[in-house]
C-alpha positions in Angstrom: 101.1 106.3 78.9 98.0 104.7 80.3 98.3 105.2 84.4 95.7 104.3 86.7 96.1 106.4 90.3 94.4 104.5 93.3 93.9 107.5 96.2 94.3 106.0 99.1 92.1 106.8 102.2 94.5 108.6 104.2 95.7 110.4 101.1 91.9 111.9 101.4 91.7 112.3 105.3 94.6 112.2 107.2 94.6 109.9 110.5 92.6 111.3 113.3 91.4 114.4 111.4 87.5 114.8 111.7 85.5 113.8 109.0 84.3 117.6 107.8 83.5 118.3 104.1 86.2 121.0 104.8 88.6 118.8 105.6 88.5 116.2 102.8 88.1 119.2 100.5 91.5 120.4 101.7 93.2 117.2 101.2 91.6 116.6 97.8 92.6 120.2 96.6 96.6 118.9 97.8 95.9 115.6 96.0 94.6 116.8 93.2 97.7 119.2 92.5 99.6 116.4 92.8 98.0 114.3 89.8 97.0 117.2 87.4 100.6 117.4 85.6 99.8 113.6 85.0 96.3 114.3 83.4 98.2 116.9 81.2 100.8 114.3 80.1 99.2 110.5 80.1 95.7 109.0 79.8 95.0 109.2 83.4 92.0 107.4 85.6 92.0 107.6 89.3 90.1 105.6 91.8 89.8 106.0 95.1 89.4 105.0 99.0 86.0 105.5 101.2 86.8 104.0 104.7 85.8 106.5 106.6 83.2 108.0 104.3 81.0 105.2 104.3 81.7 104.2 108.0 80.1 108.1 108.3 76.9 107.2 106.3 76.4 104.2 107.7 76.4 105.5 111.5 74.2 108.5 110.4 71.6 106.4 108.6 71.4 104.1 112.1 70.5 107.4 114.1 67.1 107.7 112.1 65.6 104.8 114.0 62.1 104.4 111.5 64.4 103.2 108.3 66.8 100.3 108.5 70.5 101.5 108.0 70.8 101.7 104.7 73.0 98.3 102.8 76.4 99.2 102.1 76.2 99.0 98.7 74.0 101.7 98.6 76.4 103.5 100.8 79.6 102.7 98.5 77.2 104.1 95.7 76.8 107.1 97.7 80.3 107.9 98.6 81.4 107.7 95.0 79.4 110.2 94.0 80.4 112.6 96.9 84.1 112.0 96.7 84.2 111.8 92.9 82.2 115.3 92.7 85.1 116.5 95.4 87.6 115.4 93.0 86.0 116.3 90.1 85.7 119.4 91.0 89.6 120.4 92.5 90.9 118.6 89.6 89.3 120.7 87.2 90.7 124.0 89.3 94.1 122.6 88.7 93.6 121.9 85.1 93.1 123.8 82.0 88.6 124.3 81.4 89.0 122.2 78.4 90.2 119.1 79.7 87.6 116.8 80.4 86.7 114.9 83.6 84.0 112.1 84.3 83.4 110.2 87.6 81.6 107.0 87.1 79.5 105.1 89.5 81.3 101.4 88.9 79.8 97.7 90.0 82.2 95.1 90.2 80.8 91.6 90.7 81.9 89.4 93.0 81.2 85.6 94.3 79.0 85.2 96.2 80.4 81.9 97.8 83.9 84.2 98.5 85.6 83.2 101.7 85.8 87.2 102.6 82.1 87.3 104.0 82.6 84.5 107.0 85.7 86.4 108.2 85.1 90.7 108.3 88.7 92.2 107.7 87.6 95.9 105.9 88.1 98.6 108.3 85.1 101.5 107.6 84.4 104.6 109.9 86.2 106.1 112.7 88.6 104.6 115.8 86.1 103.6 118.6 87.6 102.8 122.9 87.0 99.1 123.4 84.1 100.4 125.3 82.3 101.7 122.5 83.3 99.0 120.4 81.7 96.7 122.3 78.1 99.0 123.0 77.9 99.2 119.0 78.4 95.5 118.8 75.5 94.8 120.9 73.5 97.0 119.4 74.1 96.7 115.7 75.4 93.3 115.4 78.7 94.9 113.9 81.8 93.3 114.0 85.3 95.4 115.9 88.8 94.7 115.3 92.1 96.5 117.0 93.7 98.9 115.0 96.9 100.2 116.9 95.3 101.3 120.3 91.7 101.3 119.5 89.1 99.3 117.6 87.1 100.1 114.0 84.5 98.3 112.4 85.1 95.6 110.0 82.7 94.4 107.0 83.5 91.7 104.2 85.9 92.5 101.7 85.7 90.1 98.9 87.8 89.5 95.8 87.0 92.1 93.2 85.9 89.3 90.1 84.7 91.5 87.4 84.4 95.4 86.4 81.2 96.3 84.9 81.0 99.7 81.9 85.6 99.2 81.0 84.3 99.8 77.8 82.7 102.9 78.6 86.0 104.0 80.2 87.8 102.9 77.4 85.9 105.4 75.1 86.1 108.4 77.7 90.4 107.6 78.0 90.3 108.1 73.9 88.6 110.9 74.0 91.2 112.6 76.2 89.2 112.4 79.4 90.4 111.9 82.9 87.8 109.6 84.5 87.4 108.8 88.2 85.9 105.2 88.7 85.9 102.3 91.0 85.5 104.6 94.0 85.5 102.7 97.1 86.9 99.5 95.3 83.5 100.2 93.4 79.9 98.8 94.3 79.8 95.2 95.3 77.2 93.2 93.3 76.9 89.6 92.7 74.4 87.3 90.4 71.9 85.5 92.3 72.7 82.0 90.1 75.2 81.5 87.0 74.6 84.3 84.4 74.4 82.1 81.6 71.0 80.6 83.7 67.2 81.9 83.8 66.1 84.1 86.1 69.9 85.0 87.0 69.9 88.9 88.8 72.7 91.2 89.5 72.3 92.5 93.2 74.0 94.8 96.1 76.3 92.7 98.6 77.0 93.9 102.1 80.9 94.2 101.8 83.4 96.7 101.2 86.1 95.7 98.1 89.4 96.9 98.9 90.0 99.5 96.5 93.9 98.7 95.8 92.7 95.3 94.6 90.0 96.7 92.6 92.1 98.9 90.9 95.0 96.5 89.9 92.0 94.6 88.7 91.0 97.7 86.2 94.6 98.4 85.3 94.6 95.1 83.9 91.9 95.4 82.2 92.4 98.6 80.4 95.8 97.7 79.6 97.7 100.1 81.8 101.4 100.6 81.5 101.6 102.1 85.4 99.5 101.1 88.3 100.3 103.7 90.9 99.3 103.6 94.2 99.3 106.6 96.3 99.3 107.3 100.2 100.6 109.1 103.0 103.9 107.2 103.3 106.5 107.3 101.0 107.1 104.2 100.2 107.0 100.3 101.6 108.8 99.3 105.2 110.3 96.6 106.6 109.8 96.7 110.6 107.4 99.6 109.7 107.1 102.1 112.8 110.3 100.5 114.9 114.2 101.5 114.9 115.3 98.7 112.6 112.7 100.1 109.6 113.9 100.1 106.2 112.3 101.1 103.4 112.1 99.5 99.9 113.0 100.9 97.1 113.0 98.5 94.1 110.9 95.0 94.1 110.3 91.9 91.7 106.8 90.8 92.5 108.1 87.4 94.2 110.4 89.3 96.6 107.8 91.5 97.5 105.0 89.3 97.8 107.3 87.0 100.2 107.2 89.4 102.5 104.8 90.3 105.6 102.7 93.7 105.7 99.6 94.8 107.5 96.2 93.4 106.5 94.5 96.4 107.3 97.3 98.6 105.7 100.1 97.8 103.7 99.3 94.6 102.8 96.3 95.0 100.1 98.6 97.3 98.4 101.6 95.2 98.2 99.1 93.0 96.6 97.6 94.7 94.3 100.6 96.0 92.9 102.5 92.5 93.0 99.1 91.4 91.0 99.3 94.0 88.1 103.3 93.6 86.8 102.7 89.9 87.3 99.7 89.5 84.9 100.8 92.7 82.4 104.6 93.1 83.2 103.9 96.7 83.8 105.9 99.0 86.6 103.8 99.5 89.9 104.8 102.1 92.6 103.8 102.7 96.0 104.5 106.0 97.7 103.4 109.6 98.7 100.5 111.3 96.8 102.8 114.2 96.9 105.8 111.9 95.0 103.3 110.7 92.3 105.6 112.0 89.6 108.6 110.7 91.2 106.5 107.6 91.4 106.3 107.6 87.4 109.3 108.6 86.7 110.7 105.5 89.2 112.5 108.0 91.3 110.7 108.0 94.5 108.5 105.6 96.6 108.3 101.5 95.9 109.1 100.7 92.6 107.7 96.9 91.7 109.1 95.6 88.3 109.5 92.4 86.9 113.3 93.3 86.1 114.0 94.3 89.9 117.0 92.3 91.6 114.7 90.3 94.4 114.3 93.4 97.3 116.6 97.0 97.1 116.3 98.1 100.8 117.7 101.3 102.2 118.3 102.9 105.6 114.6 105.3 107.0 116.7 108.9 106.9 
């Protein structure tokens, strides 16, 4: 099979853990264990989350007053290739030394006239008081909204239109490669005019894809069978966090899209996966990183199929 793993953010760094390299190291290395016996079986690419990492970057390039902070395009660059070489490297101390594994830098385009950028929804960096919050907005111009008790920084999070180099990702999956891409939800770039006119150029955007949409985007477009996307819960609540929470364990992608979930959560990965079995009629699964066999196998977590019987709830143990 041809499975596509989007790493979710917390699955990297759990909530309220500091941002060390120690830290994300040890929760790759537990990740990572998880997915190798999928690289040994299936064609496996993995993409991945960068919240906090480029929320990070961004508030270390503003302490070095003589340079403009860095665009975050350049910063999504960045983090891929610091979580990708993380990755990269644990992966490979799971698997055997001849099994191949690339991380890509990906652009994905998207457009420029997308409603995303007059309303900032992407949470990046870490939790701030309202206090704070409201010091960094004066100061940067950056835009703070709640999440739970405290306040993060939001940035644009447009549509993911296009992935550029699936045909170089192609070519690594048939060579038996396990290739990390679309870190981040991948580098946001958009043409300056129509592509097909003179003087067109591909440039950076200040924004932040979400990275479950960008990778249902690249499952479709290698042709995935499995689109599985992994975080620290185990699978999809109703009533998430109160008495009356039930999780769901089998989905069509009407039922489940019918439904309310958090925007800053749940709700991009409900999405995404709704988005993939509707446009390829392949399975999606939403659960643990630590269930992502189970999640193959359709054992464990939030299964989403087209031949699901509207939503299968069960009773939070």
């Amino acid at each position: 099979m041809r499975v596509v793993v989007a790493l979710g953010g917390n699955a990297l760094l759990q909530r309220g853990q500091p941002l060390t390299a120690e830290n994300q190291r040890a929760n790759a290395r537990t990740a990572c264990s998880a997915l190798a016996p999928l690289a040994r079986e299936h064609e496996l690419v993995i993409a991945h989350g960068n919240g906090p990492q480029v929320g990070l970057l961004a508030l270390q390039g503003s302490a070095y007053e003589d340079v403009e902070v860095y665009p975050l395009d350049v910063l999504d660059a960045q983090t891929e290739g610091q979580i990708g070489y993380i990755l990269e490297q644990e992966l490979g101390n799971a698997l055997p030394f001849e099994k191949h594994i690339a991380t890509l830098l990906t652009m994905i385009e998207v457009d420029r006239n997308d409603p995303a950028f007059e309303n900032p929804t992407k949470p990046i960096g870490p939790v701030y008081s309202k206090e704070e919050a409201d010091q960094l907005a004066k100061e940067k111009g950056w835009v703070f909204k709640l999440d739970g008790d405290d306040y993060r920084r939001v940035v644009p999070s447009p549509m993911p239109k296009r992935i550029f180099g699936v045909e170089m990702i192609e070519a690594l999956l048939e060579n038996e490669c396990v290739v990390i891409c679309a870190g981040g939800g991948g580098i946001p770039t958009m043409y300056t005019d129509e592509p097909a006119r003179p003087g067109h150029r591909l440039v950076g955007v200040e924004a932040v894809i979400d990275k479950d949409l960008a990778s249902a985007l690249l499952a479709v477009d290698l042709h995935a069978d499995a689109l599985l996307i992994v975080t620290d819960v185990d699978a999809v609540y109703t009533d998430f966090g109160k008495p009356t929470q039930r999780a769901i364990r089998r989905a069509t992608p009407t039922a489940l899209a019918a439904s309310e979930f958090a925007e800053g959560s749940m709700g991009p990965k409900v999405r995404a996966a709704c988005s993939f079995v509707d446009r390829t009629g392949g399975i999606a699964a939403i659960g643990s990183i630590t269930d992502a066999q189970g999640l193959l196998r359709r054992e464990a977590g939030t299964l989403v199929t087209l031949d699901a019987r509207g939503l299968e709830l069960v009773h939070a143990a």
